[in-house]
Phi, psi and omega in degrees: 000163177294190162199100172267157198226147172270133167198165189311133164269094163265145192271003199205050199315134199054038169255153166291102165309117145299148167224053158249132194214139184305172187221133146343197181265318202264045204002082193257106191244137191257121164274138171235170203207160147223131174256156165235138176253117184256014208244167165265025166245135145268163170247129194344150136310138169105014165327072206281151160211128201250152183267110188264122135316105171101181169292159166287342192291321182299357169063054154236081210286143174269289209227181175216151183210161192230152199265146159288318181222172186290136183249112182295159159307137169067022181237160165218180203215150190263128173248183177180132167225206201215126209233104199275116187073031159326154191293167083064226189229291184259106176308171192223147187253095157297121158218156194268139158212135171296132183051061175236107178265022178114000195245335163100002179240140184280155159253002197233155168262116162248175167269342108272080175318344177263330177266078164244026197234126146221188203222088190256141169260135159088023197290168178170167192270115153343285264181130137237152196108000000 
């Protein structure tokens, strides 16, 4: 079965991933992700993961972004959504979790259920504008 997994989308894999990024005028900030099937089935398109303000149990969800294509065993695939009125000043501790459309319940049945969650620390905007 599948087992999707979250993780930082780095640009430099075994480094301490940053998650400060320049921001639009409308302090607009784009989370990026990379999901995976750590599992041996792939899975359909439309896999959702949503991006949390916070722990998910506090329900603040910013976005959801959906996988595009089928995601094979051992392959992954880069997501993004867009997080409208980003921090700042005071980084916010994201955290993502695969095959979540927002609601804290999977849509997909897998073979692990527990690593579907990561943590970007500190996001915030660099820059608006």
């Amino acid at each position: 079965s599948p087992d999707l997994t979250a993780g930082p989308n780095q640009d430099k894999p075994g480094t301490e991933p940053t998650y400060t990024f320049p921001c639009d005028k409308q302090g607009t900030l784009t989370l990026k992700i990379k999901l995976c099937n750590r599992g041996t089935q792939p899975v359909a398109a439309g896999v959702p993961v949503t991006f949390y303000n916070g722990v998910p149990a506090a329900k603040q969800p910013i976005c959801t972004a959906k996988s595009k294509t089928q995601i094979n065993a051992g392959t992954c695939e880069v997501l993004s959504c867009d997080w409208k009125g980003a921090p700042v000043n005071k980084p916010a501790d994201v955290y993502v979790v695969a095959d979540d459309p927002g609601t804290g319940i999977g849509t997909t049945s897998e073979c692990n259920e527990q690593n579907n969650r990561a943590l970007l620390k500190g996001v915030r905007c660099s820059t608006v504008g």
